[in-house]
N, C-alpha and C positions, 0 to 999 in steps of 0.2 A: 245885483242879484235879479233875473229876469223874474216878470209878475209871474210868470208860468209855473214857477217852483212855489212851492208849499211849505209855511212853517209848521216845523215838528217840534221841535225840542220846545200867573198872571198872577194889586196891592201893596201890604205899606211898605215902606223903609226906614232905614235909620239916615242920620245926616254924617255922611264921609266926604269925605274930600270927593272933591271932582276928578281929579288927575286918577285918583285910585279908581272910579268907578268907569271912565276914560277906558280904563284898561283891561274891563272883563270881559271875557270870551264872549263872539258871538253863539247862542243857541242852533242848533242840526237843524237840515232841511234833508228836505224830502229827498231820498237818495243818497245822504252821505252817513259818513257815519256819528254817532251820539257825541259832541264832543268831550272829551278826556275830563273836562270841569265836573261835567254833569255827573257827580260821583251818586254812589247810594246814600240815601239819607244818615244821618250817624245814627248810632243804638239808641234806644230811648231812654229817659233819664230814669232812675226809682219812680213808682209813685203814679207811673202813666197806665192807661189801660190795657196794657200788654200785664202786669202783672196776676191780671184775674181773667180776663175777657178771650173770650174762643170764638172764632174765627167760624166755626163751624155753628154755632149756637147761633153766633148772629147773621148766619145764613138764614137761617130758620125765622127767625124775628124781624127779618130784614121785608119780607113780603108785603105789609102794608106800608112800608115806604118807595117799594116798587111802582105805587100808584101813580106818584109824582117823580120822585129820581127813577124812576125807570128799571129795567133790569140790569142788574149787579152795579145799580148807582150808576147809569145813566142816560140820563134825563133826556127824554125828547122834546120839550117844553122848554122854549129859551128862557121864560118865567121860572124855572125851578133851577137851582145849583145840581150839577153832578157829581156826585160823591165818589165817584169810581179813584182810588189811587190818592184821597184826603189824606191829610194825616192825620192817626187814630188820635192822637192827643188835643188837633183842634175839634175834631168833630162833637169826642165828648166834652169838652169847652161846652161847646156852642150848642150841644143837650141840656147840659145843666146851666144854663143862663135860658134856655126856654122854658125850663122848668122850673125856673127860679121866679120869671115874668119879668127877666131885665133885659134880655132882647123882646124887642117885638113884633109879632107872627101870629092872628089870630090862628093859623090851620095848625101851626108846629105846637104851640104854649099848650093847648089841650092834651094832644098829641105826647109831647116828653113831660108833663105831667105821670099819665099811664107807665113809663119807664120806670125800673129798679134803678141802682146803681151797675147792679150785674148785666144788665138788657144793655144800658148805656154804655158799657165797654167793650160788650159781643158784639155789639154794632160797630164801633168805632171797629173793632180791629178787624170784622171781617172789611167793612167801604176801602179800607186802607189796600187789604189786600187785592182788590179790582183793579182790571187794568179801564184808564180814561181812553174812553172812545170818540174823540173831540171829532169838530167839523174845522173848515176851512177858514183861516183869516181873508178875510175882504180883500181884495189888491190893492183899491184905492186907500186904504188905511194903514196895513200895518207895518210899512215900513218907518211914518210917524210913530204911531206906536212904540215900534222895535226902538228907537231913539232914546223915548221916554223911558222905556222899561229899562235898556240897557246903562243910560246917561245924566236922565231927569229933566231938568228944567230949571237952571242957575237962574236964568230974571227971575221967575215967579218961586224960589226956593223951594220948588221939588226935589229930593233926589230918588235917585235912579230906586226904582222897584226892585230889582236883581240885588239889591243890597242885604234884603229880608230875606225873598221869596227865592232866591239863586239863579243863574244864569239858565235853567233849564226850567225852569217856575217849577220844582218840584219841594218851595217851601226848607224849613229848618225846624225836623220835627222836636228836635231837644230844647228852641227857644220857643216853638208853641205857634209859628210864622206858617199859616196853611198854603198848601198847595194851587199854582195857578194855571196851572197848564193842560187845557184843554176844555176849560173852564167856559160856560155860554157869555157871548159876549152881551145879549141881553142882559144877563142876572147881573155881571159885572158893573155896565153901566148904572144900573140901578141900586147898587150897591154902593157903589161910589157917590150916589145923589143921596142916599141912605145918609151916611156916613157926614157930606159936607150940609145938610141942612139937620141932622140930628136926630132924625126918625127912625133910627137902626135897633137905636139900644132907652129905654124906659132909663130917668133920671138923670141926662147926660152925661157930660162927658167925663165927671168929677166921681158920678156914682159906680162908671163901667170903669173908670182905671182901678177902683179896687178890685173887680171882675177880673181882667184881662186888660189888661197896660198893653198889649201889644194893638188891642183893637181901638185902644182910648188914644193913641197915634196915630188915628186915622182921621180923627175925627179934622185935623188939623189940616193934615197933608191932601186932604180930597176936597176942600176948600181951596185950596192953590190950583186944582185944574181946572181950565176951560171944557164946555162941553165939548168941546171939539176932541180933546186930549183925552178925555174920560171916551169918547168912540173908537178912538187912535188904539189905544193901548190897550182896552178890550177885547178889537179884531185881533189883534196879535197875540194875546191871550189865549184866546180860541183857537186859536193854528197851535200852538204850544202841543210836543208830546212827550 
């Protein structure tokens, strides 16, 4: 693939076999078409913020988060996540763990304090509905990246990101697996450094599996990368559409 092309079509996984994972679709580049994998998310399960939460309300309430994720969620600040195209079930997760004070985030904990439960789900489901307006994976990186994401890392017991997150990082909103594509590859890195030394989430790793068991698998698996791998697979991230 010439560096000249741009990936279009990013976090944790499960442990599958390698041959299976071997085998999953490469992600669209720039000029082809979406590949056939890259299906639409499935429906959401009972119970998720699609039940109460309007798209149009959290338009409305979405404006002081525009400060930092930017307009329609996203962020010009490679420090901030962009929320454009999240999915609505991880976002309000990850409200109600700031609100709770078990993630940690002095600007956010304040912040979804202020939120209902109604606010938290206008929100989640209008960010859902934005399209991500990502930047350019780096050349010199992400076709490491692409590797990691697609394949993992058998010596150091990675596997493959696309196991979780799908072959087009666009996440598994029915198991709660957020969205990674188009994602800043600042925030990732740091997310990831988050994650392997423990600074992410308030009580570790023991208190956030009752939280969200999908995030408390992270804690493990972003300890197996090199910083080099955790830049690798960020760039590529970032090109993701």
């Amino acid at each position: 693939m010439p560096q000249t092309l741009r990936v279009v079509w990013i976090g944790s996984a499960v442990l599958v076999t390698l041959a299976a994972l071997s085998a999953a679709p490469a992600p669209a580049f720039a000029g082809e078409a979406p590949a056939a994998t890259a299906a639409a998310a499935p429906a959401p399960a009972p119970g998720t913020p699609f039940d109460h939460g309007k798209a149009a309300d959290g338009q409305a309430k979405s404006a002081v988060c525009a400060g930092c994720h930017g307009p329609n969620g996203n962020s010009a600040n490679p420090e901030w996540p962009r929320l454009a195209g999240q999915s609505a079930v991880y976002i309000a997760a990850q409200l109600h763990m700031f609100k709770a004070s078990v993630r940690n985030n002095p600007v956010m904990q304040p912040l979804a304090m202020s939120l209902s439960d109604q606010d938290i789900d206008d929100l989640a489901v209008y960010f859902q509905g934005q399209t991500p307006l990502g930047l350019e994976a780096d050349p010199s990186y992400w076709k490491s990246g692409e590797a990691i994401y697609l394949r993992g890392d058998k010596d150091r017991a990675v596997p493959a990101c696309v196991a979780c997150h799908g072959p087009a990082g666009r996440g598994n909103l029915a198991a709660g697996y957020p969205a990674l594509r188009a994602q800043q590859s600042v925030y990732v890195v740091k997310q990831l450094n988050a994650y392997a030394d423990g600074s992410r989430y308030s009580g570790g790793a023991a208190a956030v599996a009752k939280q969200d068991p999908n995030s408390a698998m992270m804690f493990t698996l972003a300890k197996r990368l090199t910083p080099e791998q955790m830049r690798d697979v960020a760039s590529y991230v970032q090109g993701m559409r």
